[in-house]
PDB file as gemmi writes it, atoms N, CA and C in Angstrom:
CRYST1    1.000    1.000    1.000  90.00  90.00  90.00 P 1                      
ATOM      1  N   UNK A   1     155.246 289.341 176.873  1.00  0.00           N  
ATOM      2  CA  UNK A   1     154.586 288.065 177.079  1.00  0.00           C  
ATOM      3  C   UNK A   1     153.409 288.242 178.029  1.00  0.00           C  
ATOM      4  N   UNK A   2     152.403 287.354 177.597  1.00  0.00           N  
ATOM      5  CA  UNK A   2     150.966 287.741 178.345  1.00  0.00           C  
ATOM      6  C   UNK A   2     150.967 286.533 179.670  1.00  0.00           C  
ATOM      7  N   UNK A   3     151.024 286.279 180.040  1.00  0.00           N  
ATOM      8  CA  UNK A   3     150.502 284.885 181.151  1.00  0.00           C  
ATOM      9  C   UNK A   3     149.360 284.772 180.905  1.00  0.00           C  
ATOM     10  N   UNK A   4     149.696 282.936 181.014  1.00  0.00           N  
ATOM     11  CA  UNK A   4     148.379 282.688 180.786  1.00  0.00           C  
ATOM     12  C   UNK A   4     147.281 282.659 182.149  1.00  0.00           C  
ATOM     13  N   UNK A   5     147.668 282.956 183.337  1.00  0.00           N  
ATOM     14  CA  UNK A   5     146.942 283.537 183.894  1.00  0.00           C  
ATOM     15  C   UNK A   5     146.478 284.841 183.987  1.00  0.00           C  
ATOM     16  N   UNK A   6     146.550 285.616 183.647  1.00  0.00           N  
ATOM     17  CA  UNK A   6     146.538 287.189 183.280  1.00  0.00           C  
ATOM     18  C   UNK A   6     145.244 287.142 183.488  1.00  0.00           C  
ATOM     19  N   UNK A   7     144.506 288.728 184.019  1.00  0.00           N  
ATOM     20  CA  UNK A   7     143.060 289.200 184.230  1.00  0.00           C  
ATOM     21  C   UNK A   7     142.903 290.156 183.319  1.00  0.00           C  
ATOM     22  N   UNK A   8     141.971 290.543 182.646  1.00  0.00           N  
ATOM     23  CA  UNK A   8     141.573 291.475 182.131  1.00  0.00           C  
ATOM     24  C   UNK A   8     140.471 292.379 182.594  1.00  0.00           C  
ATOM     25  N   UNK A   9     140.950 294.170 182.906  1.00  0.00           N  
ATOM     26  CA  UNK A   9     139.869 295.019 182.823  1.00  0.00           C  
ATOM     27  C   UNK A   9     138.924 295.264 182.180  1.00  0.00           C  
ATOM     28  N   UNK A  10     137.698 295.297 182.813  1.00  0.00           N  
ATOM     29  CA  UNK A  10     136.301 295.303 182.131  1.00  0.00           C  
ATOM     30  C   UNK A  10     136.086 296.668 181.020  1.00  0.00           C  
ATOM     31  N   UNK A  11     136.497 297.823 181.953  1.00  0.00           N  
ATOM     32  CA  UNK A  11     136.348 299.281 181.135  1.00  0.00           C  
ATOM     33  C   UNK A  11     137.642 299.578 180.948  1.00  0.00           C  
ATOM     34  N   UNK A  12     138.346 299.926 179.810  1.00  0.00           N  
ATOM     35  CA  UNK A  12     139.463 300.989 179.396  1.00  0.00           C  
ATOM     36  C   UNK A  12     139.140 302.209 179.476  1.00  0.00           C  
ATOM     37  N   UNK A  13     140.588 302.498 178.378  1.00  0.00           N  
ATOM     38  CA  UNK A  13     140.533 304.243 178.260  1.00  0.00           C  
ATOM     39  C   UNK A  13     141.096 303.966 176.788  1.00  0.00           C  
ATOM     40  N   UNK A  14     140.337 305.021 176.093  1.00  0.00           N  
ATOM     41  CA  UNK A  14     140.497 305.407 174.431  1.00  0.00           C  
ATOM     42  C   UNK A  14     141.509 306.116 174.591  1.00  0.00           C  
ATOM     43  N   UNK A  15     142.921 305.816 174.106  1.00  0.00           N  
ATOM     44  CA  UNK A  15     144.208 306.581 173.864  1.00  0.00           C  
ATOM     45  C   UNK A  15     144.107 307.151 172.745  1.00  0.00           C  
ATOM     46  N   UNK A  16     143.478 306.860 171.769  1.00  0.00           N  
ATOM     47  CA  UNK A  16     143.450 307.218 169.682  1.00  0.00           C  
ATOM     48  C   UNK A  16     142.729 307.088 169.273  1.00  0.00           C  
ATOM     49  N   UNK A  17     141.725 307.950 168.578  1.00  0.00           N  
ATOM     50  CA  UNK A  17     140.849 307.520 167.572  1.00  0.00           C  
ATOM     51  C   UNK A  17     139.526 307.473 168.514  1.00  0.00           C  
ATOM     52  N   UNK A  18     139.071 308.247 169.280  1.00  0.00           N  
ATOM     53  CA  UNK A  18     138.234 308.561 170.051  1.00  0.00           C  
ATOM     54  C   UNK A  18     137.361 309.641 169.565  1.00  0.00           C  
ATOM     55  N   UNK A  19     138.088 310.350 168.253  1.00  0.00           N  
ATOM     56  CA  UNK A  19     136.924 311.661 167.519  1.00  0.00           C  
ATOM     57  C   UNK A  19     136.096 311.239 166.518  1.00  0.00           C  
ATOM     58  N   UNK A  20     136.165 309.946 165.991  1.00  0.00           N  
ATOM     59  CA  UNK A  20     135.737 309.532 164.686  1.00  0.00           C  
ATOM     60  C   UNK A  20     136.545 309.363 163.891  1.00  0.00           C  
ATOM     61  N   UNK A  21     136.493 309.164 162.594  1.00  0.00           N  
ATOM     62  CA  UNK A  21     137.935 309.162 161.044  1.00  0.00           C  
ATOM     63  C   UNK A  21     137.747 310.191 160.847  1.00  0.00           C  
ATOM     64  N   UNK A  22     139.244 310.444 160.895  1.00  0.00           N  
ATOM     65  CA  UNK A  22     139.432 312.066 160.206  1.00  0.00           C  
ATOM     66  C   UNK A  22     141.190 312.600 159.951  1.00  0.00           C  
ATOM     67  N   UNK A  23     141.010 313.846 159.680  1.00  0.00           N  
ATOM     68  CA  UNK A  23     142.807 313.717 159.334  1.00  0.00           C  
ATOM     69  C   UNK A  23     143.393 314.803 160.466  1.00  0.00           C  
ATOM     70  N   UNK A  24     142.655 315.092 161.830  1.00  0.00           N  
ATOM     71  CA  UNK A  24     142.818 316.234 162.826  1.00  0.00           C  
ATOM     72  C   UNK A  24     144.007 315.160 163.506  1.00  0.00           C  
ATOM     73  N   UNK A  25     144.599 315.768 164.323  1.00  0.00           N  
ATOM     74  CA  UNK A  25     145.741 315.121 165.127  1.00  0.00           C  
ATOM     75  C   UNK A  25     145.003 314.233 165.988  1.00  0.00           C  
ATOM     76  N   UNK A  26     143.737 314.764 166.881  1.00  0.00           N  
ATOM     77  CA  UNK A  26     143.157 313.420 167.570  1.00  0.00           C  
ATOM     78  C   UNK A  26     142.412 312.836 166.896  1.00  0.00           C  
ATOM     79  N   UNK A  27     142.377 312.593 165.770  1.00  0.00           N  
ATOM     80  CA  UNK A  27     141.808 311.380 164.640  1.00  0.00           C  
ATOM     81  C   UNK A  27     142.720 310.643 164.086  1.00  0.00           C  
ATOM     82  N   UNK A  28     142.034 309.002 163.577  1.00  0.00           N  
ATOM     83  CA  UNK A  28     143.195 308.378 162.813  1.00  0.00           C  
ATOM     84  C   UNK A  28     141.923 308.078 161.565  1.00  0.00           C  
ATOM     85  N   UNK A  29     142.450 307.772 160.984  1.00  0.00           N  
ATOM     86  CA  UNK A  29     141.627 307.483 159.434  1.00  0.00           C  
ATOM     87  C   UNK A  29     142.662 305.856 158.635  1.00  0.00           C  
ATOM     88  N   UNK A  30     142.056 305.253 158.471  1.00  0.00           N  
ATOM     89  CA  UNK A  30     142.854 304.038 158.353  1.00  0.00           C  
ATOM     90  C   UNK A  30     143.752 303.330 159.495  1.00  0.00           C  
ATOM     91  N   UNK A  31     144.068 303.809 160.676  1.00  0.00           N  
ATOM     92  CA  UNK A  31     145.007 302.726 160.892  1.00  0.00           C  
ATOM     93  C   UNK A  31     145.211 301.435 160.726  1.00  0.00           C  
ATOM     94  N   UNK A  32     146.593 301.122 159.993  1.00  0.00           N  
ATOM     95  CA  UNK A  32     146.787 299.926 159.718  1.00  0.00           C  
ATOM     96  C   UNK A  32     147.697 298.843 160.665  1.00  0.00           C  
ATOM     97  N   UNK A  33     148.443 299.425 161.927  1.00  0.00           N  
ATOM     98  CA  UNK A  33     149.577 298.784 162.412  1.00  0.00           C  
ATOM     99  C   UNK A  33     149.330 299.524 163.938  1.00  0.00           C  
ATOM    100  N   UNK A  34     149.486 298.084 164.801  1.00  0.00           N  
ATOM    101  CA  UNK A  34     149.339 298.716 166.310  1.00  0.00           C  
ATOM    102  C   UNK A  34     150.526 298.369 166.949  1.00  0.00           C  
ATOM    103  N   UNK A  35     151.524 298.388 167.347  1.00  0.00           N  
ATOM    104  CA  UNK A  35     153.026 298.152 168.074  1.00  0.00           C  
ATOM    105  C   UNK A  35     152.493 298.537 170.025  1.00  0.00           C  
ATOM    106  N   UNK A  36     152.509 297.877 170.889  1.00  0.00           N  
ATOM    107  CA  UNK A  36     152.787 298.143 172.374  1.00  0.00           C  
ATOM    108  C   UNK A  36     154.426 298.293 172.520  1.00  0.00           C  
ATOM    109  N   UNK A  37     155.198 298.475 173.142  1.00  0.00           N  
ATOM    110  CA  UNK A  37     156.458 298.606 173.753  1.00  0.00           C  
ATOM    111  C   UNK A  37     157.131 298.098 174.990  1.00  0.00           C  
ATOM    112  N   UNK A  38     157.734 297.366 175.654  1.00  0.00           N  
ATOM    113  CA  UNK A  38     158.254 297.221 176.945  1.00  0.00           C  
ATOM    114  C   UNK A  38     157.732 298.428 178.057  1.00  0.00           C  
ATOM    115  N   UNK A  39     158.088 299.802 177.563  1.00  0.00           N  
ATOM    116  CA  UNK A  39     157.194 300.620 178.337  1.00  0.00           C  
ATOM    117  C   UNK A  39     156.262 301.167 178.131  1.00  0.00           C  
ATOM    118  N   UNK A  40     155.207 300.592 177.612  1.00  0.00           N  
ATOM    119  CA  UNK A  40     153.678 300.780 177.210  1.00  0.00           C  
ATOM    120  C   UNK A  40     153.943 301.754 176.388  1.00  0.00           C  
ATOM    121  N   UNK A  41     154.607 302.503 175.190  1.00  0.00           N  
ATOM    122  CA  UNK A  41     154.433 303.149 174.330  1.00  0.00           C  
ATOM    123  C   UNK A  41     153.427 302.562 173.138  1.00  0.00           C  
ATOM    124  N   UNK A  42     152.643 303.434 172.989  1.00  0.00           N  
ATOM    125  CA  UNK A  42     152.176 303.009 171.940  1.00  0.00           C  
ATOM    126  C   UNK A  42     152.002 303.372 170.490  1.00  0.00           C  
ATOM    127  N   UNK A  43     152.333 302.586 169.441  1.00  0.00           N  
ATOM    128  CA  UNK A  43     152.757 302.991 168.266  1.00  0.00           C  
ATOM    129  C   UNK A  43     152.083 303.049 167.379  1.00  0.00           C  
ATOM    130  N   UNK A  44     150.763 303.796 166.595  1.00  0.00           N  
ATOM    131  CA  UNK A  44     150.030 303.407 165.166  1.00  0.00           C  
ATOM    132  C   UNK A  44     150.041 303.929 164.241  1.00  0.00           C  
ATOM    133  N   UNK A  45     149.991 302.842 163.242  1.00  0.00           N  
ATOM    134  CA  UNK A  45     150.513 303.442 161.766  1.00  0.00           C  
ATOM    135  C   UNK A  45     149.172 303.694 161.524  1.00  0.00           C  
ATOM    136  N   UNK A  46     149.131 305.458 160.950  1.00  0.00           N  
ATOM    137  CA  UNK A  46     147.839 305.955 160.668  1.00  0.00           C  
ATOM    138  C   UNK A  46     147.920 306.162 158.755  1.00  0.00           C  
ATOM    139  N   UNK A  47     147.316 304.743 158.015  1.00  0.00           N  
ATOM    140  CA  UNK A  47     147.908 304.858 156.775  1.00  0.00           C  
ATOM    141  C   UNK A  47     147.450 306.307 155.965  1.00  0.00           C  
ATOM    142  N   UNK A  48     146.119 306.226 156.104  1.00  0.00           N  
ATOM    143  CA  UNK A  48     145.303 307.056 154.902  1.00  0.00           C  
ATOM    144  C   UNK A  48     146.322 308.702 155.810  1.00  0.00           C  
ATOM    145  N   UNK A  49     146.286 308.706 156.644  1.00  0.00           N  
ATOM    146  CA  UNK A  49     147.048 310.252 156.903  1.00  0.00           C  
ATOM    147  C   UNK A  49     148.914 310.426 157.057  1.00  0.00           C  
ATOM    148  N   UNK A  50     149.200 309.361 156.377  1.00  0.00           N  
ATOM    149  CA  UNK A  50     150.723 308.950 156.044  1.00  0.00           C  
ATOM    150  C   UNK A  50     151.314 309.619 157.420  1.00  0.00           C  
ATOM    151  N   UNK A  51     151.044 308.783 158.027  1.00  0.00           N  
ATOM    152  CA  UNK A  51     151.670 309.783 159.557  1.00  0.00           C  
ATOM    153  C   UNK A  51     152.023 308.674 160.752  1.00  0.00           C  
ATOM    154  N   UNK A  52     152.653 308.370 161.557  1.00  0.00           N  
ATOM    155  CA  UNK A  52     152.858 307.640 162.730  1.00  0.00           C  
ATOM    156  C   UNK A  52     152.222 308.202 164.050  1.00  0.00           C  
ATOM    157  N   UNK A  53     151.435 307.663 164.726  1.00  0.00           N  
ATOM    158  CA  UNK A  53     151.300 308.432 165.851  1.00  0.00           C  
ATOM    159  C   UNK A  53     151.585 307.431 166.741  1.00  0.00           C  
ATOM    160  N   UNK A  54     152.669 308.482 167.664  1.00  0.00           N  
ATOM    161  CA  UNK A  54     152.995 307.783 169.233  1.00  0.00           C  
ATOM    162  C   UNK A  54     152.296 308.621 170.492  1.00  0.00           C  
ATOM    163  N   UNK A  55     151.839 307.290 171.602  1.00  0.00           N  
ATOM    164  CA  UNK A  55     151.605 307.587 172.698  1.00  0.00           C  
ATOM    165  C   UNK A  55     152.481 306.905 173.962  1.00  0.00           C  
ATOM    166  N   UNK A  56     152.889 307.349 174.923  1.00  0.00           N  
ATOM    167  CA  UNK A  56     153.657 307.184 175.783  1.00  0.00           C  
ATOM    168  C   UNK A  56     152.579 307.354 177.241  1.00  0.00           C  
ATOM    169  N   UNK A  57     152.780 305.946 177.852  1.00  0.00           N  
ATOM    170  CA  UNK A  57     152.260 305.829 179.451  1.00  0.00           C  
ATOM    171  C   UNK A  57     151.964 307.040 179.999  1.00  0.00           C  
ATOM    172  N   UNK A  58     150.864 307.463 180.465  1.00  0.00           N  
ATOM    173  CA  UNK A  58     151.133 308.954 181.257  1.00  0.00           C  
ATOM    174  C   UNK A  58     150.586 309.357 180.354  1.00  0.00           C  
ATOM    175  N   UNK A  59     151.412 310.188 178.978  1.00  0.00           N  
ATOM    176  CA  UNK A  59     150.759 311.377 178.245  1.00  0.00           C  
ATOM    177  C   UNK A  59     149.570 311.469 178.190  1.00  0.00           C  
ATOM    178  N   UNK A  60     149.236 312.739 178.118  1.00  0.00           N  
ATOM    179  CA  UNK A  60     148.058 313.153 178.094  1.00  0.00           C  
ATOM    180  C   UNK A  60     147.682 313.959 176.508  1.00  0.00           C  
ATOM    181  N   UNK A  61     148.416 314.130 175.638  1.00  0.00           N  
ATOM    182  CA  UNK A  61     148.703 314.182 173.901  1.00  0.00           C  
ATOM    183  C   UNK A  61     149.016 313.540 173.851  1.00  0.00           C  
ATOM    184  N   UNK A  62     149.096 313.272 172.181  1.00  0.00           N  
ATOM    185  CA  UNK A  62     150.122 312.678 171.750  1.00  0.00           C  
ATOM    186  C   UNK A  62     151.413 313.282 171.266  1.00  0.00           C  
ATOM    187  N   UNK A  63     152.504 312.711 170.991  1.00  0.00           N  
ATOM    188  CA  UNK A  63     153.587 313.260 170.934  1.00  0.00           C  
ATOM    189  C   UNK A  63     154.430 312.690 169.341  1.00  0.00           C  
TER     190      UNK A  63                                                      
END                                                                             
């Protein structure tokens, strides 16, 4: 749940999909599905490369 007071950061950080489309492990090509988690895992369905990729708080790959 978000509050509706909640602030938002001006600059992020690119967890996925930071190389361009492509079918390399740090590329996604289609993603179709984004899931967050209770502990910031993050979940995307990468369709065109029939593959799931997870990221977890911290990591520095993906896993």
């Amino acid at each position: 749940n978000i509050p509706a007071n909640a602030t938002w950061k001006q600059n992020g950080v690119t967890i996925a999909g930071g190389h361009g489309q492509g079918t390399a492990i740090d590329q996604l090509f289609l993603p179709r599905g984004l899931f967050v988690d209770d502990d910031q895992t993050v979940v995307i369905a990468d369709y065109w490369n029939h593959r799931i990729i997870q990221w977890k708080n911290g990591d520095t790959t993906n896993g």
